[in-house]
C-alpha positions as CSV (number, residue, x, y, z in Angstrom):
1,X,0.0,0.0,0.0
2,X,1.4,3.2,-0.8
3,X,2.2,5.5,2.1
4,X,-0.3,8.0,1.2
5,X,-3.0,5.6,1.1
6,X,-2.2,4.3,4.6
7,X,-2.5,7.6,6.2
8,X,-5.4,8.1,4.3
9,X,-6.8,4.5,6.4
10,X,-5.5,5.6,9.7
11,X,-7.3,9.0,9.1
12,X,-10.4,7.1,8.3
13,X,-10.0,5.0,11.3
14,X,-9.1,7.8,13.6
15,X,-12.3,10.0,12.4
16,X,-14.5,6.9,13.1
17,X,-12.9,6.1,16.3
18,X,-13.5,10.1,17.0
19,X,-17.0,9.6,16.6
20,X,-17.6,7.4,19.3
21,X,-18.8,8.4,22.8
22,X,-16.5,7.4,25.8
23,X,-18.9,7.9,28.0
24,X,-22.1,5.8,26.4
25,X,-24.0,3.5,29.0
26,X,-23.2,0.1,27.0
27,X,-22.1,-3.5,28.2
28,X,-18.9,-4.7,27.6
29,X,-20.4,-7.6,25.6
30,X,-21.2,-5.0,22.8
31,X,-19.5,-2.7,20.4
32,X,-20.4,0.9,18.6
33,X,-18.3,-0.1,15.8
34,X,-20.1,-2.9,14.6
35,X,-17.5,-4.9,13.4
36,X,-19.4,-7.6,12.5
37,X,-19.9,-6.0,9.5
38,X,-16.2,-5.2,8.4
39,X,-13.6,-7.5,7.8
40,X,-10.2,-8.8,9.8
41,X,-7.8,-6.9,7.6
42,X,-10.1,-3.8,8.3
43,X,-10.7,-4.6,11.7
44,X,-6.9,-5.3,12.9
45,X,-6.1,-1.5,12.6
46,X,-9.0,-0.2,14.5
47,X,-8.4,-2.9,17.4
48,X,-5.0,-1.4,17.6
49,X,-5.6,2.0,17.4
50,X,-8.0,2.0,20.2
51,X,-5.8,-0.1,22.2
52,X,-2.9,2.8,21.7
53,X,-5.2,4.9,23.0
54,X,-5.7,3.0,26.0
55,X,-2.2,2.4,27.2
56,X,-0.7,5.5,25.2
57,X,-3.3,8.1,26.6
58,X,-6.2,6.8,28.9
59,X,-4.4,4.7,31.6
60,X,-1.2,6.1,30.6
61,X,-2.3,9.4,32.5
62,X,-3.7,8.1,36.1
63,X,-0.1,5.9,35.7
64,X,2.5,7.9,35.0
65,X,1.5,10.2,38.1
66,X,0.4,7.5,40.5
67,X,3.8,5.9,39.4
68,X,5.7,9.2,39.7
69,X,7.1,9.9,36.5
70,X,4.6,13.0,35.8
71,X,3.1,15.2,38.4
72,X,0.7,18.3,38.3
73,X,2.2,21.5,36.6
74,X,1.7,24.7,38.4
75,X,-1.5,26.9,37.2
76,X,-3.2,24.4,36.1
77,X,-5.1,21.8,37.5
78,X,-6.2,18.9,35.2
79,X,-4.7,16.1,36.8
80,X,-4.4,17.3,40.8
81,X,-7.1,14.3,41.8
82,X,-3.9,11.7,41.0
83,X,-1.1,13.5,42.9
84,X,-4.0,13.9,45.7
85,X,-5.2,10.0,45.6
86,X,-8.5,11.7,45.1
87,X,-9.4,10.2,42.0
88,X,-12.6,8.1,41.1
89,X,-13.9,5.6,38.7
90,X,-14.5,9.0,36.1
91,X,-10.9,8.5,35.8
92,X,-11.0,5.6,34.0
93,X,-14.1,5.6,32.3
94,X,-12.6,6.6,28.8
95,X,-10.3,3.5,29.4
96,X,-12.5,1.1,30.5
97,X,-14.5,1.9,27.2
98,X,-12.1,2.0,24.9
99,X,-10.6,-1.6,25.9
100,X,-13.8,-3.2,26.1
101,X,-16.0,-1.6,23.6
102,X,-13.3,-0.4,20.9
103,X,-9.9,-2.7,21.6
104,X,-10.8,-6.2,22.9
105,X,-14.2,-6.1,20.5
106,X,-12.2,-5.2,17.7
107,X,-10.0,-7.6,18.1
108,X,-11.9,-10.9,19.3
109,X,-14.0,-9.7,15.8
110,X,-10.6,-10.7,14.4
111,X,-10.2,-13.5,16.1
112,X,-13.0,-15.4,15.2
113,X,-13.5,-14.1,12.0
114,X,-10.1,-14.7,10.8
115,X,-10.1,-18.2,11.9
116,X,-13.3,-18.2,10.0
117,X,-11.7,-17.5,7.1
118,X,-8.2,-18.7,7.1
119,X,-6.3,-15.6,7.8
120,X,-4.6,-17.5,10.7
121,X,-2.0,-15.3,11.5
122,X,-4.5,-12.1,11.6
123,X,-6.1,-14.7,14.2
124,X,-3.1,-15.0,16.1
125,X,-2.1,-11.5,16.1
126,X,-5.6,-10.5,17.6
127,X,-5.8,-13.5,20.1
128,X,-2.0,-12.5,21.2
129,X,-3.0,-8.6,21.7
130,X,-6.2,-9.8,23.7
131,X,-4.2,-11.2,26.0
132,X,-2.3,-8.4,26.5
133,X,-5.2,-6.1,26.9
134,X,-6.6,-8.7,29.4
135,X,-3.7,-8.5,31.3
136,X,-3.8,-4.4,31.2
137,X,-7.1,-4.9,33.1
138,X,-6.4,-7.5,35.7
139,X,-3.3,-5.4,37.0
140,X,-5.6,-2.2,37.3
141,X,-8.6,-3.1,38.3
142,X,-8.0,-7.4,39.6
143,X,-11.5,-8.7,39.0
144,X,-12.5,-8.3,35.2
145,X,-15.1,-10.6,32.9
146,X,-13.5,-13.5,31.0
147,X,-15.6,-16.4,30.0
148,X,-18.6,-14.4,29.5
149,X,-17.1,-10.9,28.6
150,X,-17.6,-9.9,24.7
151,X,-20.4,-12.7,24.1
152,X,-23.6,-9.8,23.9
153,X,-24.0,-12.2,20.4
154,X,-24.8,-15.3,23.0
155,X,-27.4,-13.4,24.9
156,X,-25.0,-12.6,27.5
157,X,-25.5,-9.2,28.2
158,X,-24.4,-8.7,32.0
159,X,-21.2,-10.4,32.1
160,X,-19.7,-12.2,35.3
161,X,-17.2,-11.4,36.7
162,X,-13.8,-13.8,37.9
163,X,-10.8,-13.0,40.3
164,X,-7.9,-11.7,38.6
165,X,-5.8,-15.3,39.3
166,X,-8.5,-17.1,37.7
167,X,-8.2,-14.7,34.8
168,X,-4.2,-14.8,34.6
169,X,-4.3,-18.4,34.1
170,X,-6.4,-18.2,31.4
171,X,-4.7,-15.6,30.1
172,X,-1.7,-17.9,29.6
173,X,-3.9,-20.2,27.8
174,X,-5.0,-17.3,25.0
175,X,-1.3,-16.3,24.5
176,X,-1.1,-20.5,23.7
177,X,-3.5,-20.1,21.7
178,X,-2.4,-17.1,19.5
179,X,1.6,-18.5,19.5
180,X,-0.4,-22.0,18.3
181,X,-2.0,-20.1,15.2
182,X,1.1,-18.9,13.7
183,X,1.5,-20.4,10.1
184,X,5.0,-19.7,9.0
185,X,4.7,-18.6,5.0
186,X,0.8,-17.7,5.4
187,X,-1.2,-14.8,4.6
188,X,0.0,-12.0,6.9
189,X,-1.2,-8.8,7.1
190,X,0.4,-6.2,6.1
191,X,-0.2,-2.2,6.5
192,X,-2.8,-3.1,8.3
193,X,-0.9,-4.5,10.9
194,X,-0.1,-0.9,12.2
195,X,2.5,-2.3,14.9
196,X,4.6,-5.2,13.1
197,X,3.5,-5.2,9.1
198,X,3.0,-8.9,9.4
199,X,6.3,-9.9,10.8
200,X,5.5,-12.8,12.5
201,X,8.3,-14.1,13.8
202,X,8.5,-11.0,15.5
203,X,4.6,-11.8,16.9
204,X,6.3,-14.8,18.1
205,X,8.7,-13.1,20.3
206,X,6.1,-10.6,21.3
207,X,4.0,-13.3,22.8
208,X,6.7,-15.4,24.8
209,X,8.2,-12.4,25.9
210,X,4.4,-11.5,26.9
211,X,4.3,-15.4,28.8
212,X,7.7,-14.1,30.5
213,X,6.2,-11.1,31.6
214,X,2.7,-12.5,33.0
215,X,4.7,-15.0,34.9
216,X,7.0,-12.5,36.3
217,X,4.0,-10.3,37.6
218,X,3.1,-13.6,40.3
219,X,6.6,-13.6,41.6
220,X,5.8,-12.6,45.1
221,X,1.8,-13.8,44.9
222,X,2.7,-17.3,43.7
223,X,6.7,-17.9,43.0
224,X,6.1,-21.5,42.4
225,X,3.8,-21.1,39.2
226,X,5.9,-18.2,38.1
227,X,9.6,-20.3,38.3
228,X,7.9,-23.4,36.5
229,X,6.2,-21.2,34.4
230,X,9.9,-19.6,33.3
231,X,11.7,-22.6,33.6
232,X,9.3,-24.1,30.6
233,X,10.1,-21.4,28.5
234,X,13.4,-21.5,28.6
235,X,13.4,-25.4,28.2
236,X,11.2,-24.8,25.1
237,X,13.9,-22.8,23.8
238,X,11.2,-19.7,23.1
239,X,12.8,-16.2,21.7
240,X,12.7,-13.4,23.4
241,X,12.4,-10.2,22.1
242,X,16.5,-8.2,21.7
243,X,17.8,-5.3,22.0
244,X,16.2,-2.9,19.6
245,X,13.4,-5.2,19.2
246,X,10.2,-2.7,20.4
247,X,6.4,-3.6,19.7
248,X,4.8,0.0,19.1
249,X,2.0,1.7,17.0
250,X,4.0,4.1,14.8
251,X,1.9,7.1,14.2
252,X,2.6,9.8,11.3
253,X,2.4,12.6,13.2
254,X,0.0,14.9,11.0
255,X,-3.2,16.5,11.8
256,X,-5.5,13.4,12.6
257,X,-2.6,10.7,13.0
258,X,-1.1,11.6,16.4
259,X,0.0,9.8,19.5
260,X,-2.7,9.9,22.1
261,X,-0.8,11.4,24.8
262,X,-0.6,14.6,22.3
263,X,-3.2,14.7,20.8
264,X,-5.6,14.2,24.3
265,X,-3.0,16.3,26.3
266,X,-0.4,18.4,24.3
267,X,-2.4,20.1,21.5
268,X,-4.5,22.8,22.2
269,X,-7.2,21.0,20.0
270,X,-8.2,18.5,20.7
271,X,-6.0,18.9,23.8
272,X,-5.8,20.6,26.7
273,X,-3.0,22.7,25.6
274,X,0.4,21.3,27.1
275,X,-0.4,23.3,30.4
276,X,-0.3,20.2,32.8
277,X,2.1,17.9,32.8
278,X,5.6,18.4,34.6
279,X,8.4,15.9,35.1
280,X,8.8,14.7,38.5
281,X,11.7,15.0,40.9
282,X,11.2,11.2,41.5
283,X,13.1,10.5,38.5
284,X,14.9,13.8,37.4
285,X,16.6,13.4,40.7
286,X,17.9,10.1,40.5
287,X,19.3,10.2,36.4
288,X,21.0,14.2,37.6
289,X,22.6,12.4,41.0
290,X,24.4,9.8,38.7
291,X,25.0,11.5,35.7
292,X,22.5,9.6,33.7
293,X,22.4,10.9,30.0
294,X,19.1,9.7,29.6
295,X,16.8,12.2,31.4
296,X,17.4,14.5,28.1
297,X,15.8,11.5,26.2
298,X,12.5,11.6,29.0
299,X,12.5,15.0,29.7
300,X,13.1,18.3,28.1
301,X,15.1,20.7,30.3
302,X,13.1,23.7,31.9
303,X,12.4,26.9,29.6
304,X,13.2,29.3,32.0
305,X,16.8,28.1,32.9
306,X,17.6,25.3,30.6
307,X,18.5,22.8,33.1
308,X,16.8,19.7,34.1
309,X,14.1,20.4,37.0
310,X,11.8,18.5,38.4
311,X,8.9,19.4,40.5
312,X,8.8,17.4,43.9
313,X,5.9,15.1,44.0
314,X,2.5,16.9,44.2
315,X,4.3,19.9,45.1
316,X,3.3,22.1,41.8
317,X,-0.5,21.7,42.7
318,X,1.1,24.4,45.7
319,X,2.7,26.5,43.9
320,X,1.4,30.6,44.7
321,X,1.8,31.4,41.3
322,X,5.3,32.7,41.4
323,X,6.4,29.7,39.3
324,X,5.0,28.1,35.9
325,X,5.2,25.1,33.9
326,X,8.2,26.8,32.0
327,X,10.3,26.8,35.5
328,X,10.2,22.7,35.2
329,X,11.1,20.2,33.0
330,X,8.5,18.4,30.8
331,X,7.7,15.2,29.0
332,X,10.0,14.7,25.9
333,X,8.6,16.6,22.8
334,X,9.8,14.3,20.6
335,X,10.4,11.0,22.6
336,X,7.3,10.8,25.0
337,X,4.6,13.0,24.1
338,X,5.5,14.5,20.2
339,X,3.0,14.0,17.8
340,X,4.5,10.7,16.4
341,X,5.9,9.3,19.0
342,X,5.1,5.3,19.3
343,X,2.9,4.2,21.8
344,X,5.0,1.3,23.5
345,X,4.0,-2.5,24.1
346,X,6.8,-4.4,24.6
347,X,10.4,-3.5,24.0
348,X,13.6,-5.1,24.5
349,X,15.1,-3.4,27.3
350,X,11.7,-4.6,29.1
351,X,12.3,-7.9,28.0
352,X,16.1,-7.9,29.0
353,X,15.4,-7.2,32.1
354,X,12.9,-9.7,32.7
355,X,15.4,-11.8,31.7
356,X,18.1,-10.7,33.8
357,X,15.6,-10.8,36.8
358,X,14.5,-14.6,35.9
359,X,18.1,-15.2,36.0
360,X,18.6,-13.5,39.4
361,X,16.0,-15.4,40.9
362,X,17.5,-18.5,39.3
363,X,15.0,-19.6,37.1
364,X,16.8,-19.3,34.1
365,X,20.8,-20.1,33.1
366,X,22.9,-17.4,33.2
367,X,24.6,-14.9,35.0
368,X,22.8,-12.1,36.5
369,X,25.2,-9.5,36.4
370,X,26.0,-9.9,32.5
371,X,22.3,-9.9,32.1
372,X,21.5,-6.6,33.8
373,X,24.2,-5.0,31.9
374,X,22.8,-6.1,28.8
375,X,19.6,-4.8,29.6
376,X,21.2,-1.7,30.2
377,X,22.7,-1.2,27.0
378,X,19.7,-2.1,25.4
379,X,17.7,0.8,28.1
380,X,20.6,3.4,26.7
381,X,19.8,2.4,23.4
382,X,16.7,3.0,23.2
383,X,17.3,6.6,25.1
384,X,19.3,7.9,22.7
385,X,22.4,5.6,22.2
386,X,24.8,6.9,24.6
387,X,26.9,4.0,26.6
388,X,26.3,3.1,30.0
389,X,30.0,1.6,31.0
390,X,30.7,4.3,33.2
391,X,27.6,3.6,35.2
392,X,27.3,0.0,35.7
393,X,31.3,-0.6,36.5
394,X,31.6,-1.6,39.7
395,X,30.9,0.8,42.4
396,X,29.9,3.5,39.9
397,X,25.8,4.9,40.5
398,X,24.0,2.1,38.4
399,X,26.3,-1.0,39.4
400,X,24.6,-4.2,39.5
401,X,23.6,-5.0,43.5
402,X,21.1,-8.0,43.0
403,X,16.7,-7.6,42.0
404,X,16.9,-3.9,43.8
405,X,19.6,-2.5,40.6
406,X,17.0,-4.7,38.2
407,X,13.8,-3.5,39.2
408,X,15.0,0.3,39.8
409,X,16.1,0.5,36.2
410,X,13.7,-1.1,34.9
411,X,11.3,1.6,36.4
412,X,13.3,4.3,35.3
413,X,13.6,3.1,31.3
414,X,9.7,3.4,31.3
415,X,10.0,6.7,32.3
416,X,6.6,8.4,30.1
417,X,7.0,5.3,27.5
418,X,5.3,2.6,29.5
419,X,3.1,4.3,32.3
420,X,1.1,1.4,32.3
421,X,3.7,-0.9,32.9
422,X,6.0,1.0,35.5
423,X,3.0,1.2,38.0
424,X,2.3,-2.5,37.4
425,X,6.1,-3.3,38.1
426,X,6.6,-0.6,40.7
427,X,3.6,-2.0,42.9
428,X,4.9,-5.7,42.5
429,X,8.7,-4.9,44.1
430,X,8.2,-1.4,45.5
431,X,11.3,-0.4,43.9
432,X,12.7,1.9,43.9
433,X,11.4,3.5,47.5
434,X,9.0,6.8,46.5
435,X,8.2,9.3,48.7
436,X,4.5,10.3,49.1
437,X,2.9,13.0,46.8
438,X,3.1,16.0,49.1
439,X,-0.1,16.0,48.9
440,X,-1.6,12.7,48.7
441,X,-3.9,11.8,51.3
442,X,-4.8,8.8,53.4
443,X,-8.7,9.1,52.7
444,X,-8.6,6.6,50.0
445,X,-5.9,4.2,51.0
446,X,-7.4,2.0,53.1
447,X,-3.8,2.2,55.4
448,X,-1.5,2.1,52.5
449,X,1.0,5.0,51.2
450,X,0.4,4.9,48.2
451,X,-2.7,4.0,45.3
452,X,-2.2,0.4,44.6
453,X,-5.6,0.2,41.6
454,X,-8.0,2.2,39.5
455,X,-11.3,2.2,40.5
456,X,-14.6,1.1,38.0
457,X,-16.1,3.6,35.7
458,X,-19.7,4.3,37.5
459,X,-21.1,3.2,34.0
460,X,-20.0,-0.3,34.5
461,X,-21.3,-0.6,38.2
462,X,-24.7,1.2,36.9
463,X,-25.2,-1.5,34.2
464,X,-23.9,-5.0,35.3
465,X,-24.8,-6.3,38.9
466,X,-21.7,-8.7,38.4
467,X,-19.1,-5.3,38.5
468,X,-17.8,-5.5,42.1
469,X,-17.8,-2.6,44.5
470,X,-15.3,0.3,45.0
471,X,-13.5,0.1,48.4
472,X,-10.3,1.8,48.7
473,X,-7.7,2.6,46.0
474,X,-5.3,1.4,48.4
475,X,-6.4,-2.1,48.0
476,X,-4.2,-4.5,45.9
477,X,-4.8,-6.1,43.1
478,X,-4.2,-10.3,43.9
479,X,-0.4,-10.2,43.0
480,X,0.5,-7.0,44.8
481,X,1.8,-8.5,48.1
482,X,4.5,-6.4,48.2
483,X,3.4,-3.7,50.9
């Protein structure tokens, strides 16, 4: 397809996705975008797209404060409710739609219908993503629908509801699945796959490095299923994904073809203008302390003095007006919140260190140290290219010291490219140690410091009995044992 013509599709897709309401009072078993009537090659795109705007833009938000990349600029106010654990089940409404009546829709549509007729590897690459959107709502909200979610067509229309172990298990079984459709030399998508182009042996590696990270998540909830869970990959001799090796929707960048995070947040239309998002001292602090080359990759450097400054957790909802958003540093332009910057999956520092911490743990071969300093390069690489020897030598400010070096860096290479994913990690170790929001309050945390979920959308509890209650967003989801 000629490049115009898929920018012409992804406008097309992007004007329909436009159209519909976040905020509609539907059941997840049913879809506004009918797809019944379209096609898997038409379909795969639109499953995608809403799912980037998901984890790029709607959950990428209520992450990257709660996680403590982000915080509240001063004069403005958008997103004070996170950095005050005030927020409420509005917050993820938007979300909560978009994966259930847009993404996971879309792509179950392209499931079936692909198997239907023999586009196998469309199949797989929908089943595959499913699970990954599953997985997406289990670590936020724990409970979710599985058997009877999506299935409106079997007159299900108030789906039930299943713990969030119950739902990781099965979860394993759908990325089974989709790795067992694969058909090596078969039709494969191709611009329509807006992530890979059809490169299925990349798909391949997407979804065992997706087994690796599911079992990592149960490392402290169930060690045992995560170890032989590892252990069976490795003996399987599955691929990982590499250094260099990221799974992303690519966007042009023109009018109508943006990442979510700028076109929701940056732009002043659609947006909301670029006037609330500030870098927090959480992470500026740590990359200035040891030199780390990387925080000009994250964050661009304060207007008014053009150094790097962050703004101390919660602090800029404070300010008196003195200081402004141009006082602090701010989400990369270009690498984090420009127009067409990728909205992140997987990539392979991610899956390096999950790797190195299998090995750590000892449920893979190898050595540990060798392996966190591969994922290292592979973190530097994707930030810009600059080499982290200096760092990780021994006794130097990122030298491997056991799970605490892994799990610290890890967090700090998802710095505004995987909000999603940092909170998930951060909440399973509690690595590295945050300090609470300055003003973050104890009135919805149930004892704990810090938010450890996202609450339902108020649609979902109004229209399916199943949805369980709200209590307290300091209540874990079932593998957060940590605190």
């Amino acid at each position: 397809m000629r490049l115009s013509n898929k920018i012409f599709a992804l406008s097309l897709l992007i004007a329909v996705f436009s159209m519909v309401s976040c905020e509609e009072a539907l059941d997840i078993n049913d879809s506004p975008n009918n797809p019944s009537s379209s096609t898997p090659a038409l379909t795969l795109p639109s499953g995608m797209l809403y799912s980037g705007q998901v984890i790029g833009l709607n959950f990428a938000l209520i992450s990257g404060f709660i996680t403590q990349y982000w915080t509240q600029s001063p004069q403005a106010g958008q997103y004070e409710v996170y950095d005050r654990y005030n927020y409420n089940g509005s917050a993820t409404s938007a979300g909560w739609s978009n994966s259930w009546y847009g993404a996971m829709a879309d792509l179950k549509f392209v499931k079936n219908q692909g198997l239907e007729d023999g586009l196998t590897n469309h199949a797989a690459i929908a089943t595959l993503l499913l699970a990954y959107q599953y997985q997406v709502m289990v670590d936020l909200f724990d409970q979710v629908p599985f058997d009877e979610a999506l299935s409106g067509q079997e007159g299900i229309l108030q789906a039930g509801y299943e713990t969030g172990e119950a739902v990781y298990d099965k979860i394993i079984d759908l990325v089974d699945e989709g790795l067992g459709m694969i058909v090596p030399g078969g039709v494969t998508p191709g611009a329509e796959d807006l992530m890979l182009q059809g490169d299925m042996e990349m798909w391949t590696k997407f979804g065992n490095t997706l087994k690796l990270k599911i079992y990592m998540r149960q490392s402290e909830a169930r060690p045992s299923v995560a170890q032989s869970g590892i252990q069976a990959l490795e003996n399987s001799g599955a691929l990982f994904l590499e250094i260099g090796e990221n799974v992303a929707i690519s966007y042009p960048g023109t009018s109508g073809n943006q990442n979510p995070l700028y076109s929701g947040d940056v732009s002043a239309a659609p947006g909301l203008g670029n006037v609330n998002i500030s870098g927090s001292a959480s992470v500026i602090s740590i990359m200035l302390d040891a030199g780390d080359p990387r925080v000009d990759f994250y964050y661009d450097a304060s207007v008014t003095t053009g150094n790097q400054l962050g703004i101390i957790q919660g602090e800029g909802v404070e300010e008196d007006g003195n200081d402004t958003r141009n006082d602090f540093s701010t989400p990369s332009a270009v690498n984090v919140a420009g127009p067409s910057t990728p909205v992140y999956y997987i990539t392979g520092h991610e899956s390096l260190f999950l790797q190195a911490e299998a090995i750590a743990r000892g449920w893979m071969s190898g050595d540990a140290k060798t392996a966190y300093e591969d994922a290292m390069l592979a973190a530097f690489a994707f930030a810009g290219g600059a080499d982290p020897s200096s760092l990780i030598a021994d006794g130097a400010a990122y030298a491997y010291n056991g799970l605490e070096s892994i799990h610290t860096q890890k967090w700090l290479s998802m710095a505004g490219t995987q909000c999603v994913e940092g909170w998930a990690e951060w909440r399973r170790t509690d690595t590295p140690q945050l300090e609470q929001s300055v003003e973050g309050t104890a009135a919805n945390l149930n004892g704990s410091t810090f938010p450890r979920r996202a609450f339902y959308p108020v649609v979902e509890l109004s229209n399916n009995p199943n949805a369980p209650a709200n209590t307290n967003i300091g209540d874990p989801v079932w593998w957060d044992i940590g605190e």
